[in-house]
N, C-alpha and C positions, 0 to 999 in steps of 0.2 A: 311203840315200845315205851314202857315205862319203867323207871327206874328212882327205887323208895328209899331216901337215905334216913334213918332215921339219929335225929339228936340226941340230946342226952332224957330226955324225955322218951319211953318205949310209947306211949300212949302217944304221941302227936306228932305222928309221921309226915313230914316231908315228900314232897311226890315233886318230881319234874319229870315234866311231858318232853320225850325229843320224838319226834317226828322224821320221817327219812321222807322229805317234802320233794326231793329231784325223782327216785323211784316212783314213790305216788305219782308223781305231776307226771310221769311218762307210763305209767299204768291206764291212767284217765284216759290217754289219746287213742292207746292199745282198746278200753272198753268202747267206746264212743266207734272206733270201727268195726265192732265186731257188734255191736249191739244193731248195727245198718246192715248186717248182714241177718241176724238171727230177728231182730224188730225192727223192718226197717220203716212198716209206714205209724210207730212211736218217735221212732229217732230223726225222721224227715219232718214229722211236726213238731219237733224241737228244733230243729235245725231254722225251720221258716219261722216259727214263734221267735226266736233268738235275736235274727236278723242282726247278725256281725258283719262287721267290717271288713275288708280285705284285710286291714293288715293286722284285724286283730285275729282271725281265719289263719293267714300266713305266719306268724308269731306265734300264737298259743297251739294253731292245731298242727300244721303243717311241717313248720320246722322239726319238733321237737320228734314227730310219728318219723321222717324222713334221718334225722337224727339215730333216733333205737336200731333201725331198720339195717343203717348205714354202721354202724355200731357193735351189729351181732354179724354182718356179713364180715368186716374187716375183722373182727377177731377171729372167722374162721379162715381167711385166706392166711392169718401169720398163724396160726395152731394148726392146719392141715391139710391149707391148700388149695388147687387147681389142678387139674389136667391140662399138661397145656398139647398145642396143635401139634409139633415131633417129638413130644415124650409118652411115654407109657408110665409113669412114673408123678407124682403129685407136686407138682412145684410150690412148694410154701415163699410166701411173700414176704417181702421185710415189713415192717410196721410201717416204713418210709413208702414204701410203693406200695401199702395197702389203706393211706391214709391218702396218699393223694387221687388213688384211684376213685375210694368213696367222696372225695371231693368233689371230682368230677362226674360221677353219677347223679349225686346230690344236685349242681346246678345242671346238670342234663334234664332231671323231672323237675326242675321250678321249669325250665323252659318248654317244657314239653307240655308242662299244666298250663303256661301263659300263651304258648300258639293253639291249646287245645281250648282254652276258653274264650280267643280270639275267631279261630273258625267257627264252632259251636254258636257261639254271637252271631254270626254273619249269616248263619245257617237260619235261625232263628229268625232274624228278617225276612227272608225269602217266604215264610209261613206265615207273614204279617203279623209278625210279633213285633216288642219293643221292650229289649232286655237290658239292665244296665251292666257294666264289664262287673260289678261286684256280683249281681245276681246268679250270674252264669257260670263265675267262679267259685263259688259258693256251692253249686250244685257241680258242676266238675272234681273241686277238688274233694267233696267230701263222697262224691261216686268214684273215683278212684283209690279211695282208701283202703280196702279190701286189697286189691291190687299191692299197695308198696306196705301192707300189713305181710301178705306171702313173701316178701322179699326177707321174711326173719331166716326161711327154711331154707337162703342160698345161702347161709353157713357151711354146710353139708356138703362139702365136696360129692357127695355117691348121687345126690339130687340136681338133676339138670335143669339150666335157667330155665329153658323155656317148657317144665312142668311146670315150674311156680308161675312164671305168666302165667301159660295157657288157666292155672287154677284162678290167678287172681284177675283174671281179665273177664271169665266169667261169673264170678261172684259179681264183681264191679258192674256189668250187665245185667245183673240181675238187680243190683242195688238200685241202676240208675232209672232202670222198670219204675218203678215208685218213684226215686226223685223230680225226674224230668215234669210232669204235671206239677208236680206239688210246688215247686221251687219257678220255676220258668212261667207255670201256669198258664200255656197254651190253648185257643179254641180247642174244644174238644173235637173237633173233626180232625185239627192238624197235631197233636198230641202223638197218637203214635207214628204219624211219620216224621216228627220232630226227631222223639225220644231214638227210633231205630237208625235213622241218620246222624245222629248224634254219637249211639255206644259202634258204628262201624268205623265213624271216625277219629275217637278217641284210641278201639282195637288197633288201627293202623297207625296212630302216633307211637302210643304206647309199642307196639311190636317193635317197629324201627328203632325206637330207643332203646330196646330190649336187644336185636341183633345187633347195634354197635358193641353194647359194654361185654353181652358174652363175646363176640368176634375180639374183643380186645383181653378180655383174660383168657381164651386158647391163646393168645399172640400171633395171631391172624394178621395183624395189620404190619408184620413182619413179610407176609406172601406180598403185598400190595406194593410195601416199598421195592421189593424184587422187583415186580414188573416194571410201577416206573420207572426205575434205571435201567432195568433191560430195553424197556419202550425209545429211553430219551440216548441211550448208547447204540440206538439202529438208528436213531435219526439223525444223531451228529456223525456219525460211522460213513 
């Protein structure tokens, strides 16, 4: 946006440039996942050409995409809600319990990305590779982008969590088709069975993580504390 003030002079106008540098800067993260989906073996040889850092990966990309994400969910639980598990009716959240909830979502998928690029690593030996923890994180987290790019659409109380997994888990699948080679660069014999043992086992992290946070905004984990105390009141009983 620009914006021309002009002096006492009409002939030599004044220009100052303001930039809305925080929106840009989170628009970028949003293109950069979506162009892995729509080009993705352009954007995997920019990704390998790059060759970032962890923590510059975890800082510039990671945070800020996880950030938007976490951003537009909490603003739809305090404007309109959940279903929760005994209401027929849409529970709207406080900003308080919709700030801490996306907190803990937030460090659920760093941990989720750190034990998924731990076993993937591990995996990756087994195939007589030899992967460094930045390399496999790198390809992890930017094959799961897709993935917590669909988490904008859990705003939407009417749209259920696990459509938006199931859509971003196979985007992410298809993204990681092309990364896994490009990025890990595998023998070509063990290549596809790297890549395919690779996106079952990210689907089953990624899931699990998925049926806690929905199990916890039904309030599900309300049924749980029941039985424990029903369990531990038969046993002291």
């Amino acid at each position: 946006m620009s914006i021309i003030q002009r002096g006492f002079s009409p002939s030599q106008p004044t220009y100052f440039i303001v930039a809305c540098g925080f929106g840009y800067y989170q628009f970028r993260r949003m293109i950069k996942a979506l162009l892995l989906i729509f080009e993705p073996i352009e954007a995997w040889e920019r990704v390998v050409r790059a060759q970032r850092s962890l923590g510059f990966i975890l800082t510039v990309f990671l945070l800020p995409l996880l950030g938007l994400t976490s951003l537009a969910e909490g603003c739809g639980l305090v404007q309109w809600g959940r279903t929760q598990q005994d209401t027929l009716h849409l529970k709207q959240f406080t900003t308080t319990e919709a700030a801490a909830f996306e907190i803990g979502q937030l460090l659920l998928s760093l941990a989720t990305l750190f034990l998924g690029t731990k076993l993937v690593k591990s995996l990756g030996e087994t195939f007589h590779g030899r992967h460094s923890f930045t390399q496999v994180f790198t390809m992890v987290t930017y094959g799961l982008s897709p993935l917590f790019t669909m988490r904008l659409f859990d705003a939407f109380p009417g749209i259920s969590h696990w459509v938006t997994w199931t859509a971003g888990i196979l985007l992410s699948v298809a993204v990681l088709y092309q990364g896994v080679p490009r990025v890990m660069q595998p023998d070509p014999s063990h290549a596809f069975g790297l890549y395919l043992v690779s996106a079952i086992l990210l689907a089953i992290i990624t899931g699990l993580a998925r049926f806690l946070t929905a199990w916890y905004l039904r309030d599900e984990f309300k049924s749980v504390k029941r039985i424990i105390s029903d369990l531990i009141r038969h046993m002291t009983s």
